[in-house]
mmJSON file of the N, C-alpha and C atoms, coordinates in Angstrom:
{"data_MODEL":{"atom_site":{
"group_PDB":["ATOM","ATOM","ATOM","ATOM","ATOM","ATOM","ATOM","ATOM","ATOM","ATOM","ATOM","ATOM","ATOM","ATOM","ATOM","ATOM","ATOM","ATOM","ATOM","ATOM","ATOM","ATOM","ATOM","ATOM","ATOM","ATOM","ATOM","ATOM","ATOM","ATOM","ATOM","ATOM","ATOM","ATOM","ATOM","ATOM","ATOM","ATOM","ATOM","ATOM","ATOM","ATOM","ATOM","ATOM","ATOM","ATOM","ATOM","ATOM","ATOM","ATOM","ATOM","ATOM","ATOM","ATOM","ATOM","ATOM","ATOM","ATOM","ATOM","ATOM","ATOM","ATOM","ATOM","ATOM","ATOM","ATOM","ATOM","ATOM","ATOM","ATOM","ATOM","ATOM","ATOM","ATOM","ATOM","ATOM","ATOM","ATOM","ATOM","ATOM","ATOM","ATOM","ATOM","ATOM","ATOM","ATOM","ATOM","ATOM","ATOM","ATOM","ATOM","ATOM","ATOM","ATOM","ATOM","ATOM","ATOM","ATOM","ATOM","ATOM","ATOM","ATOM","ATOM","ATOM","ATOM","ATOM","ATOM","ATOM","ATOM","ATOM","ATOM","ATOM","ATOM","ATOM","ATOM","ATOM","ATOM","ATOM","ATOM","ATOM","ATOM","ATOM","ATOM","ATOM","ATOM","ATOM","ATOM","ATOM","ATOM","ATOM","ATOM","ATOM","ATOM","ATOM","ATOM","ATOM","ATOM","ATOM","ATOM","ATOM","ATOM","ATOM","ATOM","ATOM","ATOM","ATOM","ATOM","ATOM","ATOM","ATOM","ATOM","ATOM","ATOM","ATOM","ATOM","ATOM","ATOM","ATOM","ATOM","ATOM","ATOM","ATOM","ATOM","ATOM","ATOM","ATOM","ATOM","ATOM","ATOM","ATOM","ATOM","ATOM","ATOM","ATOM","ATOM","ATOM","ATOM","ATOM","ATOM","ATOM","ATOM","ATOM","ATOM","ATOM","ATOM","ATOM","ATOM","ATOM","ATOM","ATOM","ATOM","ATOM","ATOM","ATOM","ATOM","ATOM","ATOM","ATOM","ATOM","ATOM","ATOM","ATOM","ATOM","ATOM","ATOM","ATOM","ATOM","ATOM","ATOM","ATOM","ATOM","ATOM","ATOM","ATOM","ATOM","ATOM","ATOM","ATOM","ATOM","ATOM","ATOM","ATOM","ATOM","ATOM","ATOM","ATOM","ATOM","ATOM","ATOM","ATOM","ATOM","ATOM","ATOM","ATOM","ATOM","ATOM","ATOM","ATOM","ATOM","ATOM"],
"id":[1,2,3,4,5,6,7,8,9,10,11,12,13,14,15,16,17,18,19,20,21,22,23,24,25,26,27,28,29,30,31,32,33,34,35,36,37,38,39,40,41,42,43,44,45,46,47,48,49,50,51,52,53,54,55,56,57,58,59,60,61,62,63,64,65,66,67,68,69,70,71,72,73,74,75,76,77,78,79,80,81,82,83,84,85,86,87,88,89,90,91,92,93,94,95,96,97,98,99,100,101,102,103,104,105,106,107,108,109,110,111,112,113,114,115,116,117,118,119,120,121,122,123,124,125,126,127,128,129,130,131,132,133,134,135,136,137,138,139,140,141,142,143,144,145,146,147,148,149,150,151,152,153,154,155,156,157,158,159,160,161,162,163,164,165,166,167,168,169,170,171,172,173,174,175,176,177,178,179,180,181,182,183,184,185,186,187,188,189,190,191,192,193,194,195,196,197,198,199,200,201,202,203,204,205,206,207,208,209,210,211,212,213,214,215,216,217,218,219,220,221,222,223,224,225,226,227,228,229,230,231,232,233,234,235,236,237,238,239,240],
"type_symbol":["N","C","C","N","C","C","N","C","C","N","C","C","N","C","C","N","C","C","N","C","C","N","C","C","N","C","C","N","C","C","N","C","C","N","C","C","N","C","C","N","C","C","N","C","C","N","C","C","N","C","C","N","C","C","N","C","C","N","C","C","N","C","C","N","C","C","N","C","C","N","C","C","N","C","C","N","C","C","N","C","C","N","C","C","N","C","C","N","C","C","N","C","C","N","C","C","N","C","C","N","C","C","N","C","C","N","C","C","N","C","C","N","C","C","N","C","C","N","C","C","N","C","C","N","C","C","N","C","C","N","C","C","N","C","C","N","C","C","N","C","C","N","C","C","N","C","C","N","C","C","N","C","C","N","C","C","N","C","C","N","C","C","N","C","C","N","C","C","N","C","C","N","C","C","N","C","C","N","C","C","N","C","C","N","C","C","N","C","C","N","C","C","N","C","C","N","C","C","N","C","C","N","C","C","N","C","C","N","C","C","N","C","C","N","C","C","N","C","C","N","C","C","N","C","C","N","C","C","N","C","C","N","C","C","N","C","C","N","C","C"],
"label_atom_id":["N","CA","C","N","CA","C","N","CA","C","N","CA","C","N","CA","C","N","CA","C","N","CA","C","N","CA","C","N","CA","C","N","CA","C","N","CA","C","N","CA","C","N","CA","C","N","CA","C","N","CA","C","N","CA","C","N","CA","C","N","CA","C","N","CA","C","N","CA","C","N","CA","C","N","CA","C","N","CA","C","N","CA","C","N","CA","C","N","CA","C","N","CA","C","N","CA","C","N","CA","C","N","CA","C","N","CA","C","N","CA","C","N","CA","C","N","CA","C","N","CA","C","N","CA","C","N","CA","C","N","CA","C","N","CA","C","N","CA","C","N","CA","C","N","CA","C","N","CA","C","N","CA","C","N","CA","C","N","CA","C","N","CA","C","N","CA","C","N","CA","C","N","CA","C","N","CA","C","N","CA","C","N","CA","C","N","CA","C","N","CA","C","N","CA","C","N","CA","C","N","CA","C","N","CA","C","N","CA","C","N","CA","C","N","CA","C","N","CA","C","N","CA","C","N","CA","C","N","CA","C","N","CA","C","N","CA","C","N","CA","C","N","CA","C","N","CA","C","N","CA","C","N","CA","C","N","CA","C","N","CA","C","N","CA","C","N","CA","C","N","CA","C","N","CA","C","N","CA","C"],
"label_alt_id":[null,null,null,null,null,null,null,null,null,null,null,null,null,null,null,null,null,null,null,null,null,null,null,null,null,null,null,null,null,null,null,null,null,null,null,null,null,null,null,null,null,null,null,null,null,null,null,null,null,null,null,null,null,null,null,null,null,null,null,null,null,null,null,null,null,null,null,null,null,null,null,null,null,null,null,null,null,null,null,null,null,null,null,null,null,null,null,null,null,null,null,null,null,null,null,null,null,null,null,null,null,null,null,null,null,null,null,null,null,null,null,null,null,null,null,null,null,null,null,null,null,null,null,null,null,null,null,null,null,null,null,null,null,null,null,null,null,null,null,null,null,null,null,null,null,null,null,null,null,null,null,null,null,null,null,null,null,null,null,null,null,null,null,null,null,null,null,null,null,null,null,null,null,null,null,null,null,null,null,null,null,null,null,null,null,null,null,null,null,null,null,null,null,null,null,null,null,null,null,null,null,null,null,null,null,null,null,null,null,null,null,null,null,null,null,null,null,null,null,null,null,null,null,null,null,null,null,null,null,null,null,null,null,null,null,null,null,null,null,null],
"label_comp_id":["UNK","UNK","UNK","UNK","UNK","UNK","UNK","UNK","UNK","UNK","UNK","UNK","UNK","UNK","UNK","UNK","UNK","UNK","UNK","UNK","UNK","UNK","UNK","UNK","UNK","UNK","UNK","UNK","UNK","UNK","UNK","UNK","UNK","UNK","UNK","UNK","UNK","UNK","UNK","UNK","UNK","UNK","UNK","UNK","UNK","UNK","UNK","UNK","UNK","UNK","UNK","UNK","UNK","UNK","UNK","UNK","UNK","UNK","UNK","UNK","UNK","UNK","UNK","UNK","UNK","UNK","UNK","UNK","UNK","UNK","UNK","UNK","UNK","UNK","UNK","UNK","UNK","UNK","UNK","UNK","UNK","UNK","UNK","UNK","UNK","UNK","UNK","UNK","UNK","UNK","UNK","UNK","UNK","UNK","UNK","UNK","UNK","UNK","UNK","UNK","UNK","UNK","UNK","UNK","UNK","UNK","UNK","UNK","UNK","UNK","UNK","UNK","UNK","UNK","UNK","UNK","UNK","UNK","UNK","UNK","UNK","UNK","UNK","UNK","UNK","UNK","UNK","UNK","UNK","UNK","UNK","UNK","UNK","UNK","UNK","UNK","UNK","UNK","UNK","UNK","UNK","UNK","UNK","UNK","UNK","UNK","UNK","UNK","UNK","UNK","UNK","UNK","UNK","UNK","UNK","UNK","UNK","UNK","UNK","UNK","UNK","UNK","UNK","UNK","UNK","UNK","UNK","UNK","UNK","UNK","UNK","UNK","UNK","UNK","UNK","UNK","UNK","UNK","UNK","UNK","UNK","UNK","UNK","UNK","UNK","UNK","UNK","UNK","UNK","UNK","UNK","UNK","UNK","UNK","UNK","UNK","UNK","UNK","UNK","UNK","UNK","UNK","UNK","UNK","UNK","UNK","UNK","UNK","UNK","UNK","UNK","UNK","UNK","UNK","UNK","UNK","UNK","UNK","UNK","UNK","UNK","UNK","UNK","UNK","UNK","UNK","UNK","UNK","UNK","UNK","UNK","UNK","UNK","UNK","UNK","UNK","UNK","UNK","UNK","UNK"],
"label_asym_id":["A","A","A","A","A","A","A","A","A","A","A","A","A","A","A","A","A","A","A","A","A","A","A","A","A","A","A","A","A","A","A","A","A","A","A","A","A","A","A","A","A","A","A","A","A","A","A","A","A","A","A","A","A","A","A","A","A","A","A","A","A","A","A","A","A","A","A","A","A","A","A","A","A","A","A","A","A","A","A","A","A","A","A","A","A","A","A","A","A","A","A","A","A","A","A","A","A","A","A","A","A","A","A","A","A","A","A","A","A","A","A","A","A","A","A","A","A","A","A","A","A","A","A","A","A","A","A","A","A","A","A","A","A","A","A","A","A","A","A","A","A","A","A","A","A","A","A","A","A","A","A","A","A","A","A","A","A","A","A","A","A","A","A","A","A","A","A","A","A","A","A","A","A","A","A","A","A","A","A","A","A","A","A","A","A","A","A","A","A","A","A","A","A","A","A","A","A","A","A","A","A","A","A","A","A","A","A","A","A","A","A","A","A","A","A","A","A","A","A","A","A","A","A","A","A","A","A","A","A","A","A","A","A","A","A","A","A","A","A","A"],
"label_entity_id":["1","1","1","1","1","1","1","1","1","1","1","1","1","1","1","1","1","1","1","1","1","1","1","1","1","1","1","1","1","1","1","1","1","1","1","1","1","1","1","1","1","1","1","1","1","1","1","1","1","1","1","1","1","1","1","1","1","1","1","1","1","1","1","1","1","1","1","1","1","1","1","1","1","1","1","1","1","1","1","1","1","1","1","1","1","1","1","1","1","1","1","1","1","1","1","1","1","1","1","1","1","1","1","1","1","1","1","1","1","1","1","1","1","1","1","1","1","1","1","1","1","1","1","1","1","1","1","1","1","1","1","1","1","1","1","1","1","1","1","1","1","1","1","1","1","1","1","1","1","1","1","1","1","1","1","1","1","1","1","1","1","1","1","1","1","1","1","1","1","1","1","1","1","1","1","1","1","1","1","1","1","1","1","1","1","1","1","1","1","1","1","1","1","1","1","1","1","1","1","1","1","1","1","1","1","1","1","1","1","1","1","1","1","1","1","1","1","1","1","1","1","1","1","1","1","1","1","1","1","1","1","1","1","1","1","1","1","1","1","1"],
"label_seq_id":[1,1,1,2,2,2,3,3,3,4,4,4,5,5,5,6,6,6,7,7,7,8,8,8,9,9,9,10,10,10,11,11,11,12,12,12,13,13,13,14,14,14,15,15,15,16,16,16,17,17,17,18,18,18,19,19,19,20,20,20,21,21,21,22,22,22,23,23,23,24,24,24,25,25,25,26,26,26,27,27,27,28,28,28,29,29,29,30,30,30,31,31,31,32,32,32,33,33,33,34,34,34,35,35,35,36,36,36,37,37,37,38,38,38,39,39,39,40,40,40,41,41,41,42,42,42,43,43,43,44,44,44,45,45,45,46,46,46,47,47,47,48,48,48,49,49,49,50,50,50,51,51,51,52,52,52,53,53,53,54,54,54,55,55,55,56,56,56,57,57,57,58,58,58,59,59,59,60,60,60,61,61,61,62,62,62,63,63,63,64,64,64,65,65,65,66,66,66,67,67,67,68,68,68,69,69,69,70,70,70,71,71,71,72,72,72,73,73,73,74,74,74,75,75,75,76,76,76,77,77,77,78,78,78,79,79,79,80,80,80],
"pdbx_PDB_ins_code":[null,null,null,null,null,null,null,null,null,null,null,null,null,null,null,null,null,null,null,null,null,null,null,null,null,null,null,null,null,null,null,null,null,null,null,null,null,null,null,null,null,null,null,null,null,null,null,null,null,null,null,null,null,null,null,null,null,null,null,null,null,null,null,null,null,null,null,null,null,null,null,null,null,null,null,null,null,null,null,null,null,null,null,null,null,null,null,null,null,null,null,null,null,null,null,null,null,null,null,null,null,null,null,null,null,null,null,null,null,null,null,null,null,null,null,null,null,null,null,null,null,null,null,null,null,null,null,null,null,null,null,null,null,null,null,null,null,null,null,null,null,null,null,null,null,null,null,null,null,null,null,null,null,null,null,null,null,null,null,null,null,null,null,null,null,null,null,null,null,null,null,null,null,null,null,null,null,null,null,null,null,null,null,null,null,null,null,null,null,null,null,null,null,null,null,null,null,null,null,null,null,null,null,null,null,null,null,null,null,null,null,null,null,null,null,null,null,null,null,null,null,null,null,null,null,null,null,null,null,null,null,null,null,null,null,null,null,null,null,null],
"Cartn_x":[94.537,94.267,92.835,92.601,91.136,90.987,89.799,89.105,88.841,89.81,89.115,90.213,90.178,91.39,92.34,93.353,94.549,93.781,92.662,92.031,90.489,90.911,89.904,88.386,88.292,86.804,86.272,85.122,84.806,84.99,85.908,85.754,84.724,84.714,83.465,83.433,82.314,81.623,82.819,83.726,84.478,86.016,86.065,87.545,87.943,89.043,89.393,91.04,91.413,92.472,93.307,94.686,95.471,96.843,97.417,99.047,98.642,97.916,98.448,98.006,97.401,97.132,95.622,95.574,93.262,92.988,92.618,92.418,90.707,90.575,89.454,88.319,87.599,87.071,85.737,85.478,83.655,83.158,82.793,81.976,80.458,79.578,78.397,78.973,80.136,80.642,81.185,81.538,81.631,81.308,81.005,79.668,80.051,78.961,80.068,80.554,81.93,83.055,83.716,83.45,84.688,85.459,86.692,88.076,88.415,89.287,90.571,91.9,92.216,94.265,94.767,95.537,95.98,97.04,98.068,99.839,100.095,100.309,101.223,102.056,102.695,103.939,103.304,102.321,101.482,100.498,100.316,99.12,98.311,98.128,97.661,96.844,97.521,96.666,96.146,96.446,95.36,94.501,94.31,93.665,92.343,92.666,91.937,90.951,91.933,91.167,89.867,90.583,89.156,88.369,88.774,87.677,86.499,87.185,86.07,85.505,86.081,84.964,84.02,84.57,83.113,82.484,82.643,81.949,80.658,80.964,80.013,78.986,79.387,79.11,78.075,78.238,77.363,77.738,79.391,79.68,80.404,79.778,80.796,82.141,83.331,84.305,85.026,86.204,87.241,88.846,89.564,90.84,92.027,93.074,94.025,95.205,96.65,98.086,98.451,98.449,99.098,99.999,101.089,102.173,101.499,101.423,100.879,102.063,102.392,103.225,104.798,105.129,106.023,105.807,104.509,104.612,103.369,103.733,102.967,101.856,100.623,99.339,98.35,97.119,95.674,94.919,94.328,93.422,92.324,91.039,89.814,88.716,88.002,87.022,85.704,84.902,83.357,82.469,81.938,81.577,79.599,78.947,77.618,77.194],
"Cartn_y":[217.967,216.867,216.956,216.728,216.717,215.44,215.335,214.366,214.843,215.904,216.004,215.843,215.865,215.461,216.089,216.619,217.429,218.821,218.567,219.544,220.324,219.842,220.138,219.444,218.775,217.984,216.965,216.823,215.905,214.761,213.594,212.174,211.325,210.639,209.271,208.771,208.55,208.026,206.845,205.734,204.736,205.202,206.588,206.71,207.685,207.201,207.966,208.737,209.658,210.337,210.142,209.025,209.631,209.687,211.272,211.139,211.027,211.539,211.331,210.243,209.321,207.832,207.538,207.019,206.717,205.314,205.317,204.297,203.924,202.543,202.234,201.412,202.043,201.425,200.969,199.764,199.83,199.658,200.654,201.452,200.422,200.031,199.074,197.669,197.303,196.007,195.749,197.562,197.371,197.188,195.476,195.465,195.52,195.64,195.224,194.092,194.829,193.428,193.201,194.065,193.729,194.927,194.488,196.12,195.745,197.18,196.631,197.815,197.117,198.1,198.763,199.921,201.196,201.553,200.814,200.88,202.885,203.187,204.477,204.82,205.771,205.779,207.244,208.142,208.759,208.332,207.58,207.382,208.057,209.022,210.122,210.886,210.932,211.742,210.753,209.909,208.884,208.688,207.93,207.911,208.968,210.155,211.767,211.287,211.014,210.833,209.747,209.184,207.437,207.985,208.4,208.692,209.864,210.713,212.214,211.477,210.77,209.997,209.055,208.205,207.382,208.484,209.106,210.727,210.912,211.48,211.925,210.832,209.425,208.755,207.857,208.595,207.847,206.548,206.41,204.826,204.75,204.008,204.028,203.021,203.098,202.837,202.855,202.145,202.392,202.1,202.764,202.534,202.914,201.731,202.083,201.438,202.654,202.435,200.751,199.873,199.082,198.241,196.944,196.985,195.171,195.297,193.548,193.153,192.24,191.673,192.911,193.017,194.187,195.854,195.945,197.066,197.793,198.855,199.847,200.686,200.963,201.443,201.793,201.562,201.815,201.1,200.011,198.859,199.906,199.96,200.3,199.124,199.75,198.122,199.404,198.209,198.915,198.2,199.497,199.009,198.772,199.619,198.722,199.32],
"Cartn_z":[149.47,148.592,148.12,147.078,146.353,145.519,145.42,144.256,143.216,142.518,141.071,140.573,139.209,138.17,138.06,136.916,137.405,136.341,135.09,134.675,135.474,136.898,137.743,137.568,136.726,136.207,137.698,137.884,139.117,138.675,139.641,138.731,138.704,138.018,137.984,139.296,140.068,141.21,141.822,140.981,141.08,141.059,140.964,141.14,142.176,142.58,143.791,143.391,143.448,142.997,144.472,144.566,145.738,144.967,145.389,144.871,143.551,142.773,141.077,140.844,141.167,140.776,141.038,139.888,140.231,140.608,141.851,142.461,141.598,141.311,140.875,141.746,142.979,143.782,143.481,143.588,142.785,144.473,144.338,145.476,146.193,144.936,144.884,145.269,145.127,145.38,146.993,147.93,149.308,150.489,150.131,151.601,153.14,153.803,155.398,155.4,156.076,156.31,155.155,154.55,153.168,153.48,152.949,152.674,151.743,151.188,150.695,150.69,150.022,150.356,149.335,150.351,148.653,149.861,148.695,148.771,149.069,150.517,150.374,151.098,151.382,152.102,153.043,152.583,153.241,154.347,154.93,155.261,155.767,157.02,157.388,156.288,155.144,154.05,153.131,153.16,152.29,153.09,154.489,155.473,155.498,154.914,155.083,153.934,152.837,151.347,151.11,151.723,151.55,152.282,153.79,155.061,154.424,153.623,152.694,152.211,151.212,149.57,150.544,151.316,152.163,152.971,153.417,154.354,153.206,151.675,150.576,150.386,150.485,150.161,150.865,152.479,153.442,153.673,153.735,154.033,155.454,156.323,157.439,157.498,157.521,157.468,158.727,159.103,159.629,158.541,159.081,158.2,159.366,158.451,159.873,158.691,158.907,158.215,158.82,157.662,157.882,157.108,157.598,156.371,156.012,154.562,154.446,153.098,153.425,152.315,152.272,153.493,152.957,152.348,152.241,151.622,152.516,152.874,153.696,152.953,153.599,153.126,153.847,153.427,154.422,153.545,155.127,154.585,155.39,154.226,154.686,155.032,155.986,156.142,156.168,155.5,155.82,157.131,157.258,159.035,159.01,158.026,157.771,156.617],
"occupancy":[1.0,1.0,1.0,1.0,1.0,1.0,1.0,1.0,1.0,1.0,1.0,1.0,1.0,1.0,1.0,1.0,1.0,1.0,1.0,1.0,1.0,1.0,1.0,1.0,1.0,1.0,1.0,1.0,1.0,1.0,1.0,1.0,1.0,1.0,1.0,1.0,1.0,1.0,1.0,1.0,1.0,1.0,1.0,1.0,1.0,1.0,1.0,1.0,1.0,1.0,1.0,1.0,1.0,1.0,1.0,1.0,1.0,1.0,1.0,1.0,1.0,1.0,1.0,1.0,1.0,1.0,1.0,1.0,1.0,1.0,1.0,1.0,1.0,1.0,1.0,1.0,1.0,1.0,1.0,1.0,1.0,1.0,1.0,1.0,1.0,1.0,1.0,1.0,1.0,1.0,1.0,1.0,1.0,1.0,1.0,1.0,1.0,1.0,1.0,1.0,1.0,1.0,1.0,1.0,1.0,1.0,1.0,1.0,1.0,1.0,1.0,1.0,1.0,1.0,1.0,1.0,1.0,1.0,1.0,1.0,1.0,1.0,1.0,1.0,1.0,1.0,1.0,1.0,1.0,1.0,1.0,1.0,1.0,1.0,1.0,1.0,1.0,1.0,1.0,1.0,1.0,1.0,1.0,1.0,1.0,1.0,1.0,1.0,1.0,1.0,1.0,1.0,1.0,1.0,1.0,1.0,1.0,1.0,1.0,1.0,1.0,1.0,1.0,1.0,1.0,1.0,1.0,1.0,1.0,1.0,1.0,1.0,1.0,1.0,1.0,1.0,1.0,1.0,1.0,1.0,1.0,1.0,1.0,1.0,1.0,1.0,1.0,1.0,1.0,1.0,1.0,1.0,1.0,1.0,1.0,1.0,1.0,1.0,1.0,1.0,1.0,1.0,1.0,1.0,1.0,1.0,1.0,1.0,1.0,1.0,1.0,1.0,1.0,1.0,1.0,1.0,1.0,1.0,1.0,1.0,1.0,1.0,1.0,1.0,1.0,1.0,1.0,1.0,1.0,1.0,1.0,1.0,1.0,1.0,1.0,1.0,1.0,1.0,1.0,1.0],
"B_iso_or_equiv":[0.0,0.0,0.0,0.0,0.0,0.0,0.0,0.0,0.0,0.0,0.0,0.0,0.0,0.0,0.0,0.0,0.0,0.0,0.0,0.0,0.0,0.0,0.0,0.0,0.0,0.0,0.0,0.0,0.0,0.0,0.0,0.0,0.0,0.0,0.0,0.0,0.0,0.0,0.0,0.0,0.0,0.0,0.0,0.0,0.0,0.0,0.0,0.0,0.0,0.0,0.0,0.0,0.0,0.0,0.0,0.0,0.0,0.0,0.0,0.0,0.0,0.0,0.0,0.0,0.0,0.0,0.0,0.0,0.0,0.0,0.0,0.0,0.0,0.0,0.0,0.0,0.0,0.0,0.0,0.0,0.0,0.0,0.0,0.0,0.0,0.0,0.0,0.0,0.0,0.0,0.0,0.0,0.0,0.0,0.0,0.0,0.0,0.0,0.0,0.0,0.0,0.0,0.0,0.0,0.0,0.0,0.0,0.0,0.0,0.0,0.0,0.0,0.0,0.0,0.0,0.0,0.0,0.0,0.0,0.0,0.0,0.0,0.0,0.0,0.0,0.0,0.0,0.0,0.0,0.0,0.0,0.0,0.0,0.0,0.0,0.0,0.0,0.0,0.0,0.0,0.0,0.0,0.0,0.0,0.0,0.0,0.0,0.0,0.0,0.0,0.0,0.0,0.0,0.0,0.0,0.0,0.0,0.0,0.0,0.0,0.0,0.0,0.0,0.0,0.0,0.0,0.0,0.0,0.0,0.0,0.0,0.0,0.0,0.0,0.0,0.0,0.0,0.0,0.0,0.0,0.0,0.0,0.0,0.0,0.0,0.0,0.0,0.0,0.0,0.0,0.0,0.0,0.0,0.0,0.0,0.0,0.0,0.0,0.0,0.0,0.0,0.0,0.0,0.0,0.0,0.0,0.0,0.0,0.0,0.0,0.0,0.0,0.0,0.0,0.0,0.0,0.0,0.0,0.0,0.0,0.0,0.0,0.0,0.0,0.0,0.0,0.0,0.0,0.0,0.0,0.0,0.0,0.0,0.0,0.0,0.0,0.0,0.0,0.0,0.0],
"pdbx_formal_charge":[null,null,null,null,null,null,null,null,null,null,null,null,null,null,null,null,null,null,null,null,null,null,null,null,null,null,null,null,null,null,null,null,null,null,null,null,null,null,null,null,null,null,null,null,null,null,null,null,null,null,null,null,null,null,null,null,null,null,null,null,null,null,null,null,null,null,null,null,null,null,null,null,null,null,null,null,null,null,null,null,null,null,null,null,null,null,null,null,null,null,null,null,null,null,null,null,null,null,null,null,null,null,null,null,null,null,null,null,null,null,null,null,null,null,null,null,null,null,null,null,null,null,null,null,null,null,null,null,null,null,null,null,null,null,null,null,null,null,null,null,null,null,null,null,null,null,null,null,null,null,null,null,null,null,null,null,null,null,null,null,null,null,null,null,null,null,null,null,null,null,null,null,null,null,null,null,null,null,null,null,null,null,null,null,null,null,null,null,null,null,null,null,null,null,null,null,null,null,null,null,null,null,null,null,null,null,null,null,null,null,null,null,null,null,null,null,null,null,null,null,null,null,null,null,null,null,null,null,null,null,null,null,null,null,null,null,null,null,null,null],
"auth_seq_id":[1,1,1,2,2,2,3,3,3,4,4,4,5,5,5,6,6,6,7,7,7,8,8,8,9,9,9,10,10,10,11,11,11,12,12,12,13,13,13,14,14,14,15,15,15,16,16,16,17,17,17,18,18,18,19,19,19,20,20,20,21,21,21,22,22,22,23,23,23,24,24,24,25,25,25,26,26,26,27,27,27,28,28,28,29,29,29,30,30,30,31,31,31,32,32,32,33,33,33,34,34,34,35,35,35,36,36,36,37,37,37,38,38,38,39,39,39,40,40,40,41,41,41,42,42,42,43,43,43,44,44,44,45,45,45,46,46,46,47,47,47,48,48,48,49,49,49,50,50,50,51,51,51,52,52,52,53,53,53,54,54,54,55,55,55,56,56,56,57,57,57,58,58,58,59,59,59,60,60,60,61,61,61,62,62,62,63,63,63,64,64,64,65,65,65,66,66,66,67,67,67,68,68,68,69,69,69,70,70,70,71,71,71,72,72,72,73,73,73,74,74,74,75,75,75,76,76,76,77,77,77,78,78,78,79,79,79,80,80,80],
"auth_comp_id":["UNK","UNK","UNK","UNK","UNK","UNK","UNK","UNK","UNK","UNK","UNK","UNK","UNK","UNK","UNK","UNK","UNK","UNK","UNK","UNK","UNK","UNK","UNK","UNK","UNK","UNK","UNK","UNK","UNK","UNK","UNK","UNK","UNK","UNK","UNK","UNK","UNK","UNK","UNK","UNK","UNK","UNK","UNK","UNK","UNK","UNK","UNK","UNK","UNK","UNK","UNK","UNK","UNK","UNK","UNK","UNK","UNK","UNK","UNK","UNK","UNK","UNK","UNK","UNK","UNK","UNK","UNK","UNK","UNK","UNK","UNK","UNK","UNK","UNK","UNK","UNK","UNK","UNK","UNK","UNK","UNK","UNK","UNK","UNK","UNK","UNK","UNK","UNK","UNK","UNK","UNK","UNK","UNK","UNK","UNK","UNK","UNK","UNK","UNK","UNK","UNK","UNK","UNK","UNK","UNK","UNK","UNK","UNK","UNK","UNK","UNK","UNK","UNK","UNK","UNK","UNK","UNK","UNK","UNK","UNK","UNK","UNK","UNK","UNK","UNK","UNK","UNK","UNK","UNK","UNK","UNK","UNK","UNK","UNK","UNK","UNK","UNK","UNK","UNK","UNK","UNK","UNK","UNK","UNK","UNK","UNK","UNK","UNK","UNK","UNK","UNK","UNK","UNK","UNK","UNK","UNK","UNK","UNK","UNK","UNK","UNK","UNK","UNK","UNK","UNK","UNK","UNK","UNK","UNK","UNK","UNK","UNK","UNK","UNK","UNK","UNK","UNK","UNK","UNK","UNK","UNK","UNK","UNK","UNK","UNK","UNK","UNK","UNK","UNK","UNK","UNK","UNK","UNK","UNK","UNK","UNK","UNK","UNK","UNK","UNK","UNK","UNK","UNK","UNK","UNK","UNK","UNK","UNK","UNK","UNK","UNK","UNK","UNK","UNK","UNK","UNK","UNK","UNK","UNK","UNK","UNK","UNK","UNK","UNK","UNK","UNK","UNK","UNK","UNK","UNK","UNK","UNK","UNK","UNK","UNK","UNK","UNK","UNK","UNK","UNK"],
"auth_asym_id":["A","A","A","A","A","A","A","A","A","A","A","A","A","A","A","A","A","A","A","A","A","A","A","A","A","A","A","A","A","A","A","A","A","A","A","A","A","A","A","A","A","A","A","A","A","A","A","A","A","A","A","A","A","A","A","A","A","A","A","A","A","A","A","A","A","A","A","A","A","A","A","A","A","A","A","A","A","A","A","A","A","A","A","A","A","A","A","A","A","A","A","A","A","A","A","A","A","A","A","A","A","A","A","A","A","A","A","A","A","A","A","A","A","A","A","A","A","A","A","A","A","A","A","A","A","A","A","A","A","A","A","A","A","A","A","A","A","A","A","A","A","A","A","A","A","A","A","A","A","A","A","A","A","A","A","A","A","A","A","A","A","A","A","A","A","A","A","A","A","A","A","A","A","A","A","A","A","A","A","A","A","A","A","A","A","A","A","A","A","A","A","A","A","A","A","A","A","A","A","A","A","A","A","A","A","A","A","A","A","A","A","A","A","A","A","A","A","A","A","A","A","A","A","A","A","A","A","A","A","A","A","A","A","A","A","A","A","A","A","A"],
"auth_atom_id":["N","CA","C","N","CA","C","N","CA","C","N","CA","C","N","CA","C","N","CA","C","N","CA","C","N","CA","C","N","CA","C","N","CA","C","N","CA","C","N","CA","C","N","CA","C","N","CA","C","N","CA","C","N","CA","C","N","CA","C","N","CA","C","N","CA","C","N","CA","C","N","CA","C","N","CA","C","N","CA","C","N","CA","C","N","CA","C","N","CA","C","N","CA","C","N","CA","C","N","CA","C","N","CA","C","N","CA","C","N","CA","C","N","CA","C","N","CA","C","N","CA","C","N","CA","C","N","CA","C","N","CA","C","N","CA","C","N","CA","C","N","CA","C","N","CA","C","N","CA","C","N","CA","C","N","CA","C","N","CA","C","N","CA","C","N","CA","C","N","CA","C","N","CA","C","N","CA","C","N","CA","C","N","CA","C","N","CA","C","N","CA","C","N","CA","C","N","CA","C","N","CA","C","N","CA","C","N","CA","C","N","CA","C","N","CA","C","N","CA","C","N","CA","C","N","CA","C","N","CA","C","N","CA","C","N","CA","C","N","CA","C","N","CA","C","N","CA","C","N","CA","C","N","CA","C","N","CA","C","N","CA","C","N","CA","C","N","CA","C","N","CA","C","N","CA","C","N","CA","C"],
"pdbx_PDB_model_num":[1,1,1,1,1,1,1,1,1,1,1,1,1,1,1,1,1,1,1,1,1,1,1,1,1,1,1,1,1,1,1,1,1,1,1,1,1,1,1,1,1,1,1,1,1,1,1,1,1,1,1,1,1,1,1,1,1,1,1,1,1,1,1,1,1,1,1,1,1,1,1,1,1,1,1,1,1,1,1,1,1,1,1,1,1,1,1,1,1,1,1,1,1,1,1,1,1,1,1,1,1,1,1,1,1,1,1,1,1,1,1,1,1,1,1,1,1,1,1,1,1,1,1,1,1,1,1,1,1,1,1,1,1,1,1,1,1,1,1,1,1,1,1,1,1,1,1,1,1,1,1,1,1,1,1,1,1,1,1,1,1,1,1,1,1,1,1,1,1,1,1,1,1,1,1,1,1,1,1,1,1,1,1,1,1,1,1,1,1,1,1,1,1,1,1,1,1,1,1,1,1,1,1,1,1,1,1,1,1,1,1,1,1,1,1,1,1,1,1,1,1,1,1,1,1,1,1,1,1,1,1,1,1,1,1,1,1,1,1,1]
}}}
């Protein structure tokens, strides 16, 4: 799995590529103690994906597969 586009280009700082789909995270808006949730049926490899882009990014995180409203995903939380 990668973060670049499907013409290989690096994406904008706010998007995150999982499965074909650009997640639009505003990155400056994730303080500690905030999360949020991205619907997948992968989790293990989305899990991989958020955990890299906050890794580059110098964000500490935890994330853990979970099901809210019925529908299964990975809620990320920022940790400071």
């Amino acid at each position: 799995m990668t973060l670049k586009t499907s013409n290989n280009r690096v994406q904008p700082s706010n998007l995150v590529l999982i499965h074909g789909i650009d997640f639009d995270i505003v990155w400056d808006e994730f303080k500690k103690s905030s999360s949020f949730f991205i619907p997948t049926i992968d989790v293990p490899g989305t899990k991989k994906i958020i955990e890299s882009e906050c890794k580059r990014l110098k964000i500490k995180v935890r994330t853990k597969g979970v099901t809210e409203n019925q529908i299964r995903g990975v809620r990320a939380w920022r940790l400071e």
